[in-house]
C-alpha positions as CSV (number, residue, x, y, z in Angstrom):
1,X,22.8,21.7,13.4
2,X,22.3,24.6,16.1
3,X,24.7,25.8,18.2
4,X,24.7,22.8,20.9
5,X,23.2,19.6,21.6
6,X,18.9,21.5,20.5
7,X,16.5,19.5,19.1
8,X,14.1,20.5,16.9
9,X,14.4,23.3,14.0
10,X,16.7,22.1,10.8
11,X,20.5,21.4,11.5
12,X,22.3,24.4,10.1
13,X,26.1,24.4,10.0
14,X,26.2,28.4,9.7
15,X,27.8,28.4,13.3
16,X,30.7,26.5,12.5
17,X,31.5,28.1,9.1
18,X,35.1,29.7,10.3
19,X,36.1,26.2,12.3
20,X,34.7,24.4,9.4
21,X,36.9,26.0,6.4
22,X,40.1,26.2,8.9
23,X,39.9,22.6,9.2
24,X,39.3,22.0,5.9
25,X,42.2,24.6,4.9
26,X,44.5,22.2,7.2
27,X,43.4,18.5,5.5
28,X,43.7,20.1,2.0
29,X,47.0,21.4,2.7
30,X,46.1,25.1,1.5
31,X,45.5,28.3,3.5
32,X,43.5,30.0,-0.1
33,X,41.0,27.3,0.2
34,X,37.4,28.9,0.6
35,X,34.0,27.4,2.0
36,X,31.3,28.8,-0.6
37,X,27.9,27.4,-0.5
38,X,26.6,24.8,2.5
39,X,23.7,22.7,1.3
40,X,21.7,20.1,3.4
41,X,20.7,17.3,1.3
42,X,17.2,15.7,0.5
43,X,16.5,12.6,2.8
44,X,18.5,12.1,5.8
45,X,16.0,10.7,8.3
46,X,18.7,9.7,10.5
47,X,22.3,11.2,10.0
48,X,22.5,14.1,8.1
49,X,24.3,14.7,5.0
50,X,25.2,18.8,3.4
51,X,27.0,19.4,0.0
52,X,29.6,21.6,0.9
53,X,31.5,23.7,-2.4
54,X,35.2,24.4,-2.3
55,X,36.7,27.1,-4.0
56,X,40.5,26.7,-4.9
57,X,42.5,28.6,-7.6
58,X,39.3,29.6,-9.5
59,X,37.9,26.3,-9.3
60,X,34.8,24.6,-7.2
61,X,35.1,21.0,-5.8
62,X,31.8,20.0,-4.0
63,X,32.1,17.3,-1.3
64,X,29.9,15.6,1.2
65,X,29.7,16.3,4.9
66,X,27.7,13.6,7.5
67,X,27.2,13.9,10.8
68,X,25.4,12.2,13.1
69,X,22.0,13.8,15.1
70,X,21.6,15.2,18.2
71,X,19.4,11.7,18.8
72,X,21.0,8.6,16.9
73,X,19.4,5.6,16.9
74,X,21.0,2.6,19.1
75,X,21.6,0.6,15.9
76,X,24.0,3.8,14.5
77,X,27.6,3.2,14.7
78,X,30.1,6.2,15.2
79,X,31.6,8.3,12.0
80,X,34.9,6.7,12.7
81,X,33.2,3.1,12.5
82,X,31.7,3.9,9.3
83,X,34.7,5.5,7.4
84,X,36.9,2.7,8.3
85,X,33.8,0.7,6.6
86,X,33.6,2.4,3.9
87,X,37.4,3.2,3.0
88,X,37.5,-0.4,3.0
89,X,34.6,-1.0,0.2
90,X,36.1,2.0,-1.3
91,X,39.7,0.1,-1.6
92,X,37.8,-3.2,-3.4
93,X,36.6,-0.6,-6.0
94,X,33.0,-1.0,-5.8
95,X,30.5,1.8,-5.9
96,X,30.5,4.2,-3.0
97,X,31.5,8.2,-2.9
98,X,34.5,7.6,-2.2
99,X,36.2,8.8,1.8
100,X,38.3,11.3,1.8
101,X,38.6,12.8,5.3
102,X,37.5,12.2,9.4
103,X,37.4,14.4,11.9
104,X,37.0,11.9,15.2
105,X,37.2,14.6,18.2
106,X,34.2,16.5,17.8
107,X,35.9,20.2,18.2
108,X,35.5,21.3,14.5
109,X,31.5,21.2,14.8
110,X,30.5,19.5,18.0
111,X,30.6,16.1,16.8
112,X,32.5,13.8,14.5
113,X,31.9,14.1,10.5
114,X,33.1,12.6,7.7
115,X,33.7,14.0,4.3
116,X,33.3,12.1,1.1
117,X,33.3,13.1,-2.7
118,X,30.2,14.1,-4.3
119,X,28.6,11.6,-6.6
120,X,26.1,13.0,-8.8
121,X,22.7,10.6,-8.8
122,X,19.2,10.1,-7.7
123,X,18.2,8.1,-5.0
124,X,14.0,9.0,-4.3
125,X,12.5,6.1,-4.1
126,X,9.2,7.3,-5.4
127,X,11.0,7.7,-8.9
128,X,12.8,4.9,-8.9
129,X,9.5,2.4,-8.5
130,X,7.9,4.5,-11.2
131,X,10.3,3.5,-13.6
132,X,10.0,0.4,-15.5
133,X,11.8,-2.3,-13.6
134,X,15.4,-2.3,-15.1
135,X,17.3,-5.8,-15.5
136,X,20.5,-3.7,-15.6
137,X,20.3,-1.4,-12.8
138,X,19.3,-5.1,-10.7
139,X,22.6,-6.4,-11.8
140,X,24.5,-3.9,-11.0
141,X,23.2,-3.8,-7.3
142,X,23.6,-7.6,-7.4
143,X,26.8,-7.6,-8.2
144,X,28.0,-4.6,-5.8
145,X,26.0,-6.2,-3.0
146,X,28.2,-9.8,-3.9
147,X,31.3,-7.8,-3.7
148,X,30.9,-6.1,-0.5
149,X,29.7,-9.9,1.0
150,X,33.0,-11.3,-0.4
151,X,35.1,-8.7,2.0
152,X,36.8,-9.6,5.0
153,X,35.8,-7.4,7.6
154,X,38.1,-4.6,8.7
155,X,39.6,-5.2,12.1
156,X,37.3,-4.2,15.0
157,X,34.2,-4.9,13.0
158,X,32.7,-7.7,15.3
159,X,30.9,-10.9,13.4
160,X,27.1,-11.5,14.7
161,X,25.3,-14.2,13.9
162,X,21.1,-14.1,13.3
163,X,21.2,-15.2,16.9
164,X,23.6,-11.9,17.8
165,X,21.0,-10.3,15.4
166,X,17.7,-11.1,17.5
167,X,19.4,-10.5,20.9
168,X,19.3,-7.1,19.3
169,X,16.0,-6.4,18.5
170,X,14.6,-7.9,22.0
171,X,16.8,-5.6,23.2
172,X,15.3,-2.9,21.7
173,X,12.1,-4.2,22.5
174,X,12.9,-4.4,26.4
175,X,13.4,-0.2,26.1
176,X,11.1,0.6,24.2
177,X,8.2,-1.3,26.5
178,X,5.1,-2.7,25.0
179,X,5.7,-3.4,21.4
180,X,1.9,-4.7,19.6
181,X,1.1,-8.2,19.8
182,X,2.6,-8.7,15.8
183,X,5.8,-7.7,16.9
184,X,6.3,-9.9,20.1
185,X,4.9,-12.6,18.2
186,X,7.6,-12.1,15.8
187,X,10.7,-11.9,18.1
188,X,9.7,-15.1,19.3
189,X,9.5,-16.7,15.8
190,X,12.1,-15.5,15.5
191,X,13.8,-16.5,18.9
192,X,13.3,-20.5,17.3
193,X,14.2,-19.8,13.6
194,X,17.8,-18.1,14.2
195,X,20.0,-20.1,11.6
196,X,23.2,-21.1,11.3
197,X,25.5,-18.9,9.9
198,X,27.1,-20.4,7.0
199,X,27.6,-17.6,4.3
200,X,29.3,-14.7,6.3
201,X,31.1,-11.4,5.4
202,X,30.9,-7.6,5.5
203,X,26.9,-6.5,5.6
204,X,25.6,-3.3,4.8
205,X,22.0,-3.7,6.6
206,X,20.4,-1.0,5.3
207,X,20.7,-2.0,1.5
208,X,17.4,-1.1,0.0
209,X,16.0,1.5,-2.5
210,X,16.5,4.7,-2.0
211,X,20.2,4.2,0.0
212,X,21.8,4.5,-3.6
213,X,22.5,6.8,-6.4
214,X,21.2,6.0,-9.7
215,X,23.1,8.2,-12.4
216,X,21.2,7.7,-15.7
217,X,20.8,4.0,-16.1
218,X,23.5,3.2,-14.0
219,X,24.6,2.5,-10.2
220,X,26.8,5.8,-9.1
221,X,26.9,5.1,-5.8
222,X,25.7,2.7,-2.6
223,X,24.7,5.5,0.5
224,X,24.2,5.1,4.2
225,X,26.7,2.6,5.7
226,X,26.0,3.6,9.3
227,X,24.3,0.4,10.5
228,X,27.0,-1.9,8.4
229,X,29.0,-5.0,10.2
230,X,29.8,-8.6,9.5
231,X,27.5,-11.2,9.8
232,X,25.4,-13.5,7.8
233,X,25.3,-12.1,4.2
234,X,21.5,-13.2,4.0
235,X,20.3,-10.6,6.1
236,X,21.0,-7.7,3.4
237,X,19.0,-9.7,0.8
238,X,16.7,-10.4,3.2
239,X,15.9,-6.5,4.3
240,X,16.2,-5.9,-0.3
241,X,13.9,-8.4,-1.1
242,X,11.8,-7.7,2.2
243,X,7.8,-6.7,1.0
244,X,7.9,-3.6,3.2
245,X,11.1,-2.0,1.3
246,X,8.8,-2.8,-2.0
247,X,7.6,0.5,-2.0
248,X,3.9,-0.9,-2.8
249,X,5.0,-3.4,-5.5
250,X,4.6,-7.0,-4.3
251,X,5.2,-8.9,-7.4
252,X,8.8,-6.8,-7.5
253,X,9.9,-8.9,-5.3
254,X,14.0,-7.4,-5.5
255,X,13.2,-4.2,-3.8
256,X,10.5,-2.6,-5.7
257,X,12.6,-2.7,-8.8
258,X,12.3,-6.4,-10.5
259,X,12.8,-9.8,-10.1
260,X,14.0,-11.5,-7.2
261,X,15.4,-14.4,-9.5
262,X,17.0,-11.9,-11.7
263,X,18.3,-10.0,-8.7
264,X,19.5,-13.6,-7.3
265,X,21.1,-14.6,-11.1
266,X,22.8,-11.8,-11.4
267,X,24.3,-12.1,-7.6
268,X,25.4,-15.9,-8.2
269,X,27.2,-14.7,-11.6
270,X,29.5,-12.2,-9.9
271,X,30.2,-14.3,-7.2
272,X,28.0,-14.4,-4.3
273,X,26.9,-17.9,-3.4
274,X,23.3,-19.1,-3.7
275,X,20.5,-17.6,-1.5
276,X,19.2,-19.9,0.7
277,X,15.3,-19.9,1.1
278,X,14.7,-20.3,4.7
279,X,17.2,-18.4,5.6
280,X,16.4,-15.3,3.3
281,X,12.5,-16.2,4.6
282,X,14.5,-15.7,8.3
283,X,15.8,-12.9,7.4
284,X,12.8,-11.2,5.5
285,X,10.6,-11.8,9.1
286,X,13.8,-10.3,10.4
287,X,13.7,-7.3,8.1
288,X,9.7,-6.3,9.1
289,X,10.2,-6.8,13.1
290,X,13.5,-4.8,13.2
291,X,12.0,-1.8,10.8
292,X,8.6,-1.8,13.2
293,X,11.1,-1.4,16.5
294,X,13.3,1.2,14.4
295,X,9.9,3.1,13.8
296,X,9.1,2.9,16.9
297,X,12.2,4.5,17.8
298,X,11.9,7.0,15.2
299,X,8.6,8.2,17.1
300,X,10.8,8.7,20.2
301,X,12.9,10.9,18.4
302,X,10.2,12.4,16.9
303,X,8.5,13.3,20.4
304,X,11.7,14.9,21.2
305,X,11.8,16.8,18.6
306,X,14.7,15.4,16.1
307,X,14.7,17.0,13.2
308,X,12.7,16.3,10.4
309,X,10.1,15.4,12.7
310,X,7.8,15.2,10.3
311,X,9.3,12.1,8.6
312,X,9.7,10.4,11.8
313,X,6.3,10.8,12.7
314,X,5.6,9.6,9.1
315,X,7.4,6.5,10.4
316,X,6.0,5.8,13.7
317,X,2.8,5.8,12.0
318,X,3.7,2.7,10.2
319,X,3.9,0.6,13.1
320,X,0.7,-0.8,13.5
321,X,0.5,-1.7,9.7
322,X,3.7,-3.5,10.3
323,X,2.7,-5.4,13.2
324,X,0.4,-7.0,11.3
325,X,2.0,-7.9,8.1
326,X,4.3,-10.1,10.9
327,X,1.5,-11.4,11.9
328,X,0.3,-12.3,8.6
329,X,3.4,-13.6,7.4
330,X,3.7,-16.1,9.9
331,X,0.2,-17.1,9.5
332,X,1.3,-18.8,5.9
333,X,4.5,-20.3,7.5
């Protein structure tokens, strides 16, 4: 992160290194605290995310900072939105680094942060779907994603239904100007499909492979809560089970990984009531339109030059394949 509001170039926190460790001095309650080593992580396409290492008494405690970009997307919710989030999931004991401190005003590094502990893990999704699909490492994201459904949202967090949802996206669609003919033709499906919403509770909307840790053969950790709210619970298992999240394996239908009935067992057994198929087929159609607008949007950020504009080219390049699985999809419907 430059000095100022710059595009382009890779975030660098070296500017706010004295602020940084004085702030930190102040929420650890000790002036002999140090700031050693500043990492930026792997991944990171939208917010970005360094390991920071704190020396204390001889001893190194490495901690997450994430910030926002110079250029968020309009679907990104503010730092102070996602701690509260994630301090709540944090509370009900389910797998997330846990939160330890905000800073909301923006004076420490020119915007607001949060920092979190580190969780040691791998989340490359490349990895992951070469693995052989793993009936335990399903459960365990069933049953985290069935807790985090069984919340109540924190206060402030505002409940939108599917039709809330697509208001969204044709939103999106209005400012972005001519979206391919797939697309359109899927907001309007999608305009006449909106369900009821029956099963409701705190969603993550971004819950897919490669937004959590995987520690050995187990779940360490569930990443990237910036997009999370309340609403209908089907559209996270929509966007997991969605075939563009499959990373190129169709007949995994549960993210890439496995089994969608395995992934919907294990879900039922810790709790979380049971899918409904048109509305997870809702919500998959949902999934494919509102990752071709958010590419779209990611090649906008890309032209501006948002850092790693590589990746975000990588992304608006995906569009046109996506407008026509929509298409195809509601061919067979």
């Amino acid at each position: 992160m430059p000095d100022g509001p710059v595009l382009g170039g890779e975030p660098d926190l070296a500017h706010y290194r004295a602020a940084l460790e004085f702030w930190l001095r102040d929420q650890c309650g000790d002036d002999a605290l140090m700031l050693g080593a500043i990492k930026l992580l792997p991944g990171g396409a939208i917010q970005r995310n360094w390991r920071l290492d704190l020396a204390l008494d001889g001893q190194v405690q490495s901690v997450v900072l994430r910030a926002g970009p110079d250029m968020p997307l309009p679907e990104s919710r503010s730092k102070s939105h996602e701690f509260m989030v994630v301090s709540r999931v944090h509370q009900q004991g389910l797998p997330v680094a846990a939160p330890l401190w905000l800073e909301s005003t923006g004076s420490v590094i020119g915007r607001e942060f949060m920092i979190s502990e580190f969780r040691h893990g791998d989340a490359n999704r490349d990895k992951l779907f070469a693995t052989a699909a793993s009936t335990t490492i399903l459960a365990q994201l069933a049953s985290a994603l069935a807790g985090v459904h069984a919340m109540d949202a924190p206060a402030g967090v505002v409940m939108e239904t599917p039709r809330d949802r697509v208001k969204t996206l044709k939103k999106w669609a209005r400012e972005l100007g001519d979206v391919p003919e797939g697309i359109a033709f899927g907001l309007n499906w999608l305009s006449g499909h909106a369900p009821e919403t029956k099963m409701t509770g705190v969603v993550h909307r971004d819950f897919r492979t490669g937004n959590f840790l995987i520690d050995g053969d187990g779940l360490s950790a569930i990443l990237d809560w910036e997009f999370a709210g309340a609403g209908d619970v089907h559209e996270d298992i929509g966007w997991f089970c969605a075939r563009c999240w499959r990373g190129g394996h169709a007949d995994r239908e549960a993210g890439g990984l496995g089994s969608r009935e395995v992934f919907y067992r294990a879900y039922m057994e810790a709790g979380g009531m049971s899918p409904e198929a048109t509305n997870v087929r809702f919500w998959e159609v949902f999934a494919h339109v509102r990752w071709a607008l958010i590419a779209m949007q990611q090649r906008v950020r890309s032209a501006a030059g948002e850092y790693p504009v590589w990746e975000l080219e990588e992304a608006g390049n995906r569009v046109p394949g996506l407008s026509q699985s929509i298409q195809d999809m509601l061919s067979s419907y």
